[in-house]
N, CA, C and O atoms as a CHARMM CRD file, in Angstrom:
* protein
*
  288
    1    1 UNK  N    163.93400 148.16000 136.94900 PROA 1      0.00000
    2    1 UNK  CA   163.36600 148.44300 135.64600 PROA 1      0.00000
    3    1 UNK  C    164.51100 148.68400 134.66700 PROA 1      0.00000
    4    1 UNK  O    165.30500 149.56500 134.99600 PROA 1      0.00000
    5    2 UNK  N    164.71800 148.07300 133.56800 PROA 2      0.00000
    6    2 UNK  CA   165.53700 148.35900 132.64000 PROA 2      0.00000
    7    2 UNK  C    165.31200 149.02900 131.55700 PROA 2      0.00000
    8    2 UNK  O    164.37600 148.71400 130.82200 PROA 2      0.00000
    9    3 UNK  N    165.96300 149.85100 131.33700 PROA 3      0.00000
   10    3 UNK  CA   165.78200 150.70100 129.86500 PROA 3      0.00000
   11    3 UNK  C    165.42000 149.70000 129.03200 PROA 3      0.00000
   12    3 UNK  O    165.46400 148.48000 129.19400 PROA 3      0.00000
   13    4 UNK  N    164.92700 150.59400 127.79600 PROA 4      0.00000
   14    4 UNK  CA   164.06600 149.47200 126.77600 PROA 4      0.00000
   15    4 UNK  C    164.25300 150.64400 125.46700 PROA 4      0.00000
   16    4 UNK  O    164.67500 151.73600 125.84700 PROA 4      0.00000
   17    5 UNK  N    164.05500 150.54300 124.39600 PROA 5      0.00000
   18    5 UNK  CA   164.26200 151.11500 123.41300 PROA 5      0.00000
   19    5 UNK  C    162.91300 151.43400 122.79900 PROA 5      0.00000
   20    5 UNK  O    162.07900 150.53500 122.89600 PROA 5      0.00000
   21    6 UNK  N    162.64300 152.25600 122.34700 PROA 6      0.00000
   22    6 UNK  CA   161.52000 152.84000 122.15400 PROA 6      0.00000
   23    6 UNK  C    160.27300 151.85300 121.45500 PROA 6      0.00000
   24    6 UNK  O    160.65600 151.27300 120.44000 PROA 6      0.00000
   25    7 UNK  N    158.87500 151.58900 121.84600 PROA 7      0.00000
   26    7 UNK  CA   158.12900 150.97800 121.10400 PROA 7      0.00000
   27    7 UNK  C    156.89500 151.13800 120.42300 PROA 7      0.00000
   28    7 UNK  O    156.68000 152.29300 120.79300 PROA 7      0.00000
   29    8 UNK  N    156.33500 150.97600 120.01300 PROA 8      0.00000
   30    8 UNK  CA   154.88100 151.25300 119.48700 PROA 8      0.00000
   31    8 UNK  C    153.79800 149.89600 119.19900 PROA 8      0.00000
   32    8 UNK  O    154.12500 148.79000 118.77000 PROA 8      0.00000
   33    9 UNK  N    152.83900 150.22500 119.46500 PROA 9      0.00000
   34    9 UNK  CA   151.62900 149.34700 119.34500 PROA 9      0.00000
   35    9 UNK  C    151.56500 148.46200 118.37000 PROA 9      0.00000
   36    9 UNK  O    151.37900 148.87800 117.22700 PROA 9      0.00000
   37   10 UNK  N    151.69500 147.17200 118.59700 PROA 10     0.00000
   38   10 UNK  CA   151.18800 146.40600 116.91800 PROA 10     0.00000
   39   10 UNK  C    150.26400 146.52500 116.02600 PROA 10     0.00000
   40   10 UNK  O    150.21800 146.04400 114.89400 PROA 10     0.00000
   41   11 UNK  N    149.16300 147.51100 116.84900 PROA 11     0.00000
   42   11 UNK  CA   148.10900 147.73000 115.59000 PROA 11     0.00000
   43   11 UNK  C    148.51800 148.68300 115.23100 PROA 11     0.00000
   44   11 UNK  O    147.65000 149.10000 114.46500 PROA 11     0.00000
   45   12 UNK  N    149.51000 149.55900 115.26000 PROA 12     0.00000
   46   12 UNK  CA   150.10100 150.62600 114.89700 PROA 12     0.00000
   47   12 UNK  C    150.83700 150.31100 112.99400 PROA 12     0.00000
   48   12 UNK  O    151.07800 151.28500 112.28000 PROA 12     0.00000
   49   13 UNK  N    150.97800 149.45400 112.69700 PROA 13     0.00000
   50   13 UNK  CA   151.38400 148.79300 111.81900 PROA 13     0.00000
   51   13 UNK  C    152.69600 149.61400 111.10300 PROA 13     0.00000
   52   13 UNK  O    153.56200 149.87100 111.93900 PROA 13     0.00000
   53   14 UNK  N    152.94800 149.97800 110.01700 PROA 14     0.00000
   54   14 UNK  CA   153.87600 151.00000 109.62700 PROA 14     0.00000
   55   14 UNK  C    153.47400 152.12200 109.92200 PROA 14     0.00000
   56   14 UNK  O    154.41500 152.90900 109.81200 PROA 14     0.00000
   57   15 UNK  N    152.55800 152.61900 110.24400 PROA 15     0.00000
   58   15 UNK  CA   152.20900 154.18600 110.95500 PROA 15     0.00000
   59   15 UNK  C    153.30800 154.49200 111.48600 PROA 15     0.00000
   60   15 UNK  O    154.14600 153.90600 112.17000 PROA 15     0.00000
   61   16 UNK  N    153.12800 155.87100 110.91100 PROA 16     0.00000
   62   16 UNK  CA   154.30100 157.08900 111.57000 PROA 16     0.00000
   63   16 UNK  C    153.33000 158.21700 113.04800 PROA 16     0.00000
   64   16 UNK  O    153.60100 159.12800 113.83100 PROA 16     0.00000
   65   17 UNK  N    152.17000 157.35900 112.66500 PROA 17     0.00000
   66   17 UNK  CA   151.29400 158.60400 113.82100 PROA 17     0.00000
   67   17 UNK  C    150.42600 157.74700 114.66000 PROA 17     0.00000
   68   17 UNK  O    149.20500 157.61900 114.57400 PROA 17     0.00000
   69   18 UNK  N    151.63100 156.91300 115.87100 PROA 18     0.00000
   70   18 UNK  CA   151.33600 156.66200 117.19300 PROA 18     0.00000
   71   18 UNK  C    151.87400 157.00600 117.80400 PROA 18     0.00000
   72   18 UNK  O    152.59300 157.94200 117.45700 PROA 18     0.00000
   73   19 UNK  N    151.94400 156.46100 119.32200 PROA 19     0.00000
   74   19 UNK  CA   152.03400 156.74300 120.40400 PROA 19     0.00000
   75   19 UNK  C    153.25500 155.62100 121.04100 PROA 19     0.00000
   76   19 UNK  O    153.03100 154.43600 121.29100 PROA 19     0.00000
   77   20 UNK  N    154.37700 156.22100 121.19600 PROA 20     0.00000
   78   20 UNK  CA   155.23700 154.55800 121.41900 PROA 20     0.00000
   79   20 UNK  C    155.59300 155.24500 122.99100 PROA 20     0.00000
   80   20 UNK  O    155.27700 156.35200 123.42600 PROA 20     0.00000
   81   21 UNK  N    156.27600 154.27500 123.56300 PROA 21     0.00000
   82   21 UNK  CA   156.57500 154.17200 125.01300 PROA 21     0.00000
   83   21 UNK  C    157.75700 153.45800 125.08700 PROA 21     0.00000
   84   21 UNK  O    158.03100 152.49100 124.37700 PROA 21     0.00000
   85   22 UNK  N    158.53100 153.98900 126.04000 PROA 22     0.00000
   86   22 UNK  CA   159.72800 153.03800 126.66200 PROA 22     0.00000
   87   22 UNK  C    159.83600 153.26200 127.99500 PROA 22     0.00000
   88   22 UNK  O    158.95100 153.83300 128.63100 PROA 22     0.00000
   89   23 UNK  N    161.10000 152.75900 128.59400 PROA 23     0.00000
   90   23 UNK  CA   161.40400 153.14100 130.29100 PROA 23     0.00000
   91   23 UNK  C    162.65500 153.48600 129.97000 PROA 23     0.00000
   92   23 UNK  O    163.22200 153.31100 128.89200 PROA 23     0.00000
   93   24 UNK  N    163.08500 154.00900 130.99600 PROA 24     0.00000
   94   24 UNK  CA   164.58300 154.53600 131.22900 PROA 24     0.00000
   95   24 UNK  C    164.07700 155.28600 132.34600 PROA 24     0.00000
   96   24 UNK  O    163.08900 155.93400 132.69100 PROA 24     0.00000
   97   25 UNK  N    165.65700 154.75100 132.91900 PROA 25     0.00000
   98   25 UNK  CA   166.22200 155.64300 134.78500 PROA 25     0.00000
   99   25 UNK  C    164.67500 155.36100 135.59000 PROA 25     0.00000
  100   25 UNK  O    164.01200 156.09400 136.32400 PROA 25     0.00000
  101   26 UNK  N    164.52600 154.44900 135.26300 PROA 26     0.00000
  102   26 UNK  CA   163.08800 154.20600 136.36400 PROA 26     0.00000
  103   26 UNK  C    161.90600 155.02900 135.97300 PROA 26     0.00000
  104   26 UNK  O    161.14300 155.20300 136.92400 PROA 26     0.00000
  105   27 UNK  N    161.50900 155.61200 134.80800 PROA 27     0.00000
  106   27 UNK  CA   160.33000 156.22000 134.61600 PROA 27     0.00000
  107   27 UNK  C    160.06700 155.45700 133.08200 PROA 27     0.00000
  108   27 UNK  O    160.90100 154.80100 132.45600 PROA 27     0.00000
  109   28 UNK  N    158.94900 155.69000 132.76800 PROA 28     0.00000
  110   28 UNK  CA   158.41800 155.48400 131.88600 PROA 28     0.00000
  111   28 UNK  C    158.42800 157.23200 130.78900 PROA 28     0.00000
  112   28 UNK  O    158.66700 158.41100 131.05000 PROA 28     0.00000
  113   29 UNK  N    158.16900 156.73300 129.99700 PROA 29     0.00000
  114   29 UNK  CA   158.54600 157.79200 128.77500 PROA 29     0.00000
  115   29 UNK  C    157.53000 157.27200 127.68000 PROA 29     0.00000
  116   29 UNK  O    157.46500 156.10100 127.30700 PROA 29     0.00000
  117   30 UNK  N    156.38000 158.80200 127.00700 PROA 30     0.00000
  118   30 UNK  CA   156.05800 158.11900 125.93100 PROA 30     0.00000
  119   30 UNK  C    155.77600 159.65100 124.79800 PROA 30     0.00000
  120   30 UNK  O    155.52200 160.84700 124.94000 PROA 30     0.00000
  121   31 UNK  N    155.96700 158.87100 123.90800 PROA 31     0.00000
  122   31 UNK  CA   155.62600 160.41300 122.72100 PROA 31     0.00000
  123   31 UNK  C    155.37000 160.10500 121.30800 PROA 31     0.00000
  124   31 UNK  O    155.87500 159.09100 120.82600 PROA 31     0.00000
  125   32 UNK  N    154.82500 160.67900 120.78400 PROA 32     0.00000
  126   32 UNK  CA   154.06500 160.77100 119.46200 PROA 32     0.00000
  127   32 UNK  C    155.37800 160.61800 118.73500 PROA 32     0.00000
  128   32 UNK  O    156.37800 161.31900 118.88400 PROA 32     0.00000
  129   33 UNK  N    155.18700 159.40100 117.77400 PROA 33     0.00000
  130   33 UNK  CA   156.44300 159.00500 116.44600 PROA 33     0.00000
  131   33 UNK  C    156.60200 159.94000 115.36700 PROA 33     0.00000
  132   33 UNK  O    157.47400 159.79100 114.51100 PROA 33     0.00000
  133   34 UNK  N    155.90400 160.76400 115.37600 PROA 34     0.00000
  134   34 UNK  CA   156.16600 162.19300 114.33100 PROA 34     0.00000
  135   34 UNK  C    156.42700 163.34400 115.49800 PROA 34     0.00000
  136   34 UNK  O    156.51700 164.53100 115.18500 PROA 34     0.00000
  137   35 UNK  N    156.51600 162.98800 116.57100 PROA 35     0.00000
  138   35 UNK  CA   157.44800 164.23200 117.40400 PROA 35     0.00000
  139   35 UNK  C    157.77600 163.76000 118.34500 PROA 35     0.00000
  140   35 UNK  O    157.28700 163.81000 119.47400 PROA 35     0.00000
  141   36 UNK  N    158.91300 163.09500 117.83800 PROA 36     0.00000
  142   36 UNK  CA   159.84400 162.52200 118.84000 PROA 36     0.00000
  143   36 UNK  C    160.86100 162.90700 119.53800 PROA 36     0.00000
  144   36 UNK  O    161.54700 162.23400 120.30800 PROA 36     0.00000
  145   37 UNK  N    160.99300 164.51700 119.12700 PROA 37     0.00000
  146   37 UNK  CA   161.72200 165.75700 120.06800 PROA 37     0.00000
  147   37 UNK  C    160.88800 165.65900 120.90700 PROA 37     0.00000
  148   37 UNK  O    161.60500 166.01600 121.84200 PROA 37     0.00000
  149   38 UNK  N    159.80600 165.44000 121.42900 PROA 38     0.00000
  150   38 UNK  CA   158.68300 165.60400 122.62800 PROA 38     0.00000
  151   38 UNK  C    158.64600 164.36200 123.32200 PROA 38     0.00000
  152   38 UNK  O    158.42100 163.27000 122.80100 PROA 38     0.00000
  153   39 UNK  N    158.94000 164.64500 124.85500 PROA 39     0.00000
  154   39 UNK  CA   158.58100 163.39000 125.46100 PROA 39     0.00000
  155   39 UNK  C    157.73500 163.43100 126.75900 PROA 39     0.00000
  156   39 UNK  O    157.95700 164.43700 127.43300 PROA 39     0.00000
  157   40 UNK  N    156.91400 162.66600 127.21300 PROA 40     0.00000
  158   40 UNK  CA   155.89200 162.97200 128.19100 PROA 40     0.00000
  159   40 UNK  C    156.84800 161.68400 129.58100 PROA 40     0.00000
  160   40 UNK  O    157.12900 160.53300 129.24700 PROA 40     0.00000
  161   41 UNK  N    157.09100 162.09400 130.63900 PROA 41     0.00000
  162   41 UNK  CA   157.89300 161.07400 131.31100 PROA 41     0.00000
  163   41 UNK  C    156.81400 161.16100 132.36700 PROA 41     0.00000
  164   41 UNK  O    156.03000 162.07100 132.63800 PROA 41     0.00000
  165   42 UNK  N    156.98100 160.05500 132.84600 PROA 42     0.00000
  166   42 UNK  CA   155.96300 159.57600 134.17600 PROA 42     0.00000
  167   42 UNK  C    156.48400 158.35200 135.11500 PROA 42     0.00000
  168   42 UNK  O    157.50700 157.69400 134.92400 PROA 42     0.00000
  169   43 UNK  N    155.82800 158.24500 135.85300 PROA 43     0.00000
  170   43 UNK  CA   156.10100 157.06900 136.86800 PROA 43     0.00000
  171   43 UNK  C    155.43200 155.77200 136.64700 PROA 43     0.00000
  172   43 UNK  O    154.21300 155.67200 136.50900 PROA 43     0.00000
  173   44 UNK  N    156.16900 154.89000 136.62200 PROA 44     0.00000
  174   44 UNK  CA   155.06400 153.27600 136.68900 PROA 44     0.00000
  175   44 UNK  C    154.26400 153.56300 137.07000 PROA 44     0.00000
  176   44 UNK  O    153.33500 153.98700 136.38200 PROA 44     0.00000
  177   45 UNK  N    154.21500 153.45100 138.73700 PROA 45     0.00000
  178   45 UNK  CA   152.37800 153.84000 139.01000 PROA 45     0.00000
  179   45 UNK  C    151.84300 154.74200 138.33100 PROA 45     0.00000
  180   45 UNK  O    150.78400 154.26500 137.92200 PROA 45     0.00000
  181   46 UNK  N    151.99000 156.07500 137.86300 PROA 46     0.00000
  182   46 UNK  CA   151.16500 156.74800 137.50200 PROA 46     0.00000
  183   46 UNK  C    150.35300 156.05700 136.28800 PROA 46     0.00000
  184   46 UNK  O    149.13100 155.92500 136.23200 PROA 46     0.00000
  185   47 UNK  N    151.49400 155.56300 135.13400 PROA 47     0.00000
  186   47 UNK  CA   151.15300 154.77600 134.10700 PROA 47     0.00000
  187   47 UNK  C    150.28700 153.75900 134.40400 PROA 47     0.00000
  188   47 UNK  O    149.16800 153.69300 133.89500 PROA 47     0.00000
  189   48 UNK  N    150.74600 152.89900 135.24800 PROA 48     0.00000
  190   48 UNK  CA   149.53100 151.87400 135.56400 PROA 48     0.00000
  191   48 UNK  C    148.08100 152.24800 135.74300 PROA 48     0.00000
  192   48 UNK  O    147.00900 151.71400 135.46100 PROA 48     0.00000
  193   49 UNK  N    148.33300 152.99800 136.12900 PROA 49     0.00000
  194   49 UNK  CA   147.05200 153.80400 136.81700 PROA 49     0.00000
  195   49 UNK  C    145.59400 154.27800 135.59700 PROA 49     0.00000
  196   49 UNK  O    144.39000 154.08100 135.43400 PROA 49     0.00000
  197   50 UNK  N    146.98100 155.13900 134.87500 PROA 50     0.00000
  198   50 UNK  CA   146.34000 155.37100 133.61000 PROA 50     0.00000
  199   50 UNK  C    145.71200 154.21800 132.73500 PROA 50     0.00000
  200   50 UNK  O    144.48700 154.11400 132.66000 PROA 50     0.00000
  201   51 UNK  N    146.30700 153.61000 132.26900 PROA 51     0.00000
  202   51 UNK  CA   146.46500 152.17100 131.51300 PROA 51     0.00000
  203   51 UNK  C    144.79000 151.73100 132.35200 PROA 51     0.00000
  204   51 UNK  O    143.72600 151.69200 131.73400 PROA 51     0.00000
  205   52 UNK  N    144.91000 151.50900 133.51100 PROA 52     0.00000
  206   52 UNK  CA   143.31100 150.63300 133.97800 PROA 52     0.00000
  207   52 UNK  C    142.45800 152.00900 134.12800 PROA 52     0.00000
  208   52 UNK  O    141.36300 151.59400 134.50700 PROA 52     0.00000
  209   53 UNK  N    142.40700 152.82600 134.07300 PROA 53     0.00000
  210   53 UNK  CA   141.60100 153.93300 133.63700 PROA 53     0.00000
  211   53 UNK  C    140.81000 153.62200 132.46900 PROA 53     0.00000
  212   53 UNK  O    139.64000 153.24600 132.39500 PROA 53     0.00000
  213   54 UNK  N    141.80200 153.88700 131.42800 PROA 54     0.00000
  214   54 UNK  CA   141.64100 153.85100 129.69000 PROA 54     0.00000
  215   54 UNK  C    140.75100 152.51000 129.69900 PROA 54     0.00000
  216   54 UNK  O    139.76000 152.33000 128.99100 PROA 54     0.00000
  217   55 UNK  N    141.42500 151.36800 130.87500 PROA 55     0.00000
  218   55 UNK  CA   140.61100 150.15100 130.30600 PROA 55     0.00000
  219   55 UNK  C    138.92000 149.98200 130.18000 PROA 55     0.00000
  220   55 UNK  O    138.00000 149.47200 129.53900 PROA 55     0.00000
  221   56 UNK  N    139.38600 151.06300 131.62600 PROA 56     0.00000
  222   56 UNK  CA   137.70000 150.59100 132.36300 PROA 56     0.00000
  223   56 UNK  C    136.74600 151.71800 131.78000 PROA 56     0.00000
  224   56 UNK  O    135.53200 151.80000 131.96300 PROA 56     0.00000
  225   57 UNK  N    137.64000 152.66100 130.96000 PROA 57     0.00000
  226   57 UNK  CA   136.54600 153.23900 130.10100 PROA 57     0.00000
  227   57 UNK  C    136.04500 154.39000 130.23200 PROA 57     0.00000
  228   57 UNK  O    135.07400 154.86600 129.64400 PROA 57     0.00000
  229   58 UNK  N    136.86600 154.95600 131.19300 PROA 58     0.00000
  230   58 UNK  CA   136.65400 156.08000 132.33400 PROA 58     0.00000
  231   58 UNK  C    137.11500 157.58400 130.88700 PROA 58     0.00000
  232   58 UNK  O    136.63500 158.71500 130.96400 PROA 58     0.00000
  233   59 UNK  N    137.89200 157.22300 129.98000 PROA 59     0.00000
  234   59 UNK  CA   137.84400 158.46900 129.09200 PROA 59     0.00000
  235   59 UNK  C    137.74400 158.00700 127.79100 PROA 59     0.00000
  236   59 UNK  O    138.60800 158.13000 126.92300 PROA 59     0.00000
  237   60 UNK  N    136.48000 157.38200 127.66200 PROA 60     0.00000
  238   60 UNK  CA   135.86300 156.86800 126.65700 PROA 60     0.00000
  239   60 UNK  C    134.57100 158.27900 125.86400 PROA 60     0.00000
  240   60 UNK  O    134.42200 158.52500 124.66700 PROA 60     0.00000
  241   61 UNK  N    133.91800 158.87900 126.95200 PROA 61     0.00000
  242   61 UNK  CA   133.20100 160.22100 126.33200 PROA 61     0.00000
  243   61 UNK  C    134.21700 161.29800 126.01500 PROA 61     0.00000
  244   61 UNK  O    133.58400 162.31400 125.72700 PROA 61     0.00000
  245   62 UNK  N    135.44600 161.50000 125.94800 PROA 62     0.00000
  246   62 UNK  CA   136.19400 162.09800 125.04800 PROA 62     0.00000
  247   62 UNK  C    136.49900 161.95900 123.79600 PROA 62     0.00000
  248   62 UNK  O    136.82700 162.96200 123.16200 PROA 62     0.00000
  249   63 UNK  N    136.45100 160.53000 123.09300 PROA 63     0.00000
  250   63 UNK  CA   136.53200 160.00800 121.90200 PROA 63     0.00000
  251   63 UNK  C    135.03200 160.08200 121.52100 PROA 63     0.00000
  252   63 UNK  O    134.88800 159.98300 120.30200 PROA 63     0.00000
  253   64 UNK  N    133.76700 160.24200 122.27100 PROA 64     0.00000
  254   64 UNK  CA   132.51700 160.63900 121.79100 PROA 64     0.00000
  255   64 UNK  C    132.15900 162.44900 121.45500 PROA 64     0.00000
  256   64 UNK  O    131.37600 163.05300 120.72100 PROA 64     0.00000
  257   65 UNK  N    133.10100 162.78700 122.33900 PROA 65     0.00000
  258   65 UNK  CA   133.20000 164.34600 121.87100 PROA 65     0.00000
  259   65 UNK  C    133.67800 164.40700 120.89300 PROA 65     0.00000
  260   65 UNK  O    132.97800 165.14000 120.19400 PROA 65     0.00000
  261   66 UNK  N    134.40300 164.10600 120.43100 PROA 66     0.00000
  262   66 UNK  CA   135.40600 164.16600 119.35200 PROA 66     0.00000
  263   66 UNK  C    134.79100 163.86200 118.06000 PROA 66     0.00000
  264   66 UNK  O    135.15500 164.50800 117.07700 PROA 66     0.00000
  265   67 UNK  N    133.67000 162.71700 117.92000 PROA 67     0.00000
  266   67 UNK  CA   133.09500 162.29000 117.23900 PROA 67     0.00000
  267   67 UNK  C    131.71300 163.55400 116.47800 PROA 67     0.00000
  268   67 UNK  O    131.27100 163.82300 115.36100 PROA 67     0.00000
  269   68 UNK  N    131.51300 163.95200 117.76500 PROA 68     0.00000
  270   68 UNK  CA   130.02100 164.56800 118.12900 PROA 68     0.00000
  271   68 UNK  C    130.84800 165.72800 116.66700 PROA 68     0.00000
  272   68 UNK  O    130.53600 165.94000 115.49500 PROA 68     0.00000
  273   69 UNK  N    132.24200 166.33400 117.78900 PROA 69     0.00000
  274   69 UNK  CA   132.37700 167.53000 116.84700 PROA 69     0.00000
  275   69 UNK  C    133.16900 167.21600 115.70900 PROA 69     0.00000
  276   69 UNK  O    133.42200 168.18200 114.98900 PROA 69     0.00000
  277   70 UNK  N    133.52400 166.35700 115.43900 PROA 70     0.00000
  278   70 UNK  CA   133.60500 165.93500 113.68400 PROA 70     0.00000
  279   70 UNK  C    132.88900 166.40200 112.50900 PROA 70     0.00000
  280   70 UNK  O    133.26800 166.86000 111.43000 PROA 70     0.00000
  281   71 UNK  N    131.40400 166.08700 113.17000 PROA 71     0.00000
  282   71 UNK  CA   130.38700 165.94900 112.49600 PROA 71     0.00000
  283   71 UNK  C    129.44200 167.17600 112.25800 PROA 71     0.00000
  284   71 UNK  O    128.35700 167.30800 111.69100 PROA 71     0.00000
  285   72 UNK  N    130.54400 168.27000 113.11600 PROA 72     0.00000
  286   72 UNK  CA   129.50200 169.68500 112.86200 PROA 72     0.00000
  287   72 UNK  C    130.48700 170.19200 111.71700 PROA 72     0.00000
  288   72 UNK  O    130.24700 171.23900 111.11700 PROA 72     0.00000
């Protein structure tokens, strides 16, 4: 795995408030572009893992909570 320099999402567009990711020393690394003193490090697999989680939708009623309590 080769280091990579920090990235962010293309729908992210000029936003300063995503979520970018890189690798280095064999882990993966990711942290919010307005706090980029903060970094969350993990393992490929773990990431992978996550990643087909998110796909399959598995923490999709968290973004419905979120919604629910918006609205109170």
């Amino acid at each position: 795995m080769t280091d990579t320099t920090w990235q962010k999402s293309s729908y992210s567009a000029s936003s300063n408030e995503c979520v970018e990711i890189r690798t280095t020393h064999g882990l993966v690394e990711l942290r919010e572009s307005d706090e980029g003193h903060l970094t969350l490090p993990t393992t490929p697999a773990h990431f992978a893992a996550f990643l087909q989680a998110a796909k399959a939708g598995e923490f999709d009623h968290h973004a419905q909570a979120a919604v629910v309590l918006s609205r109170t």
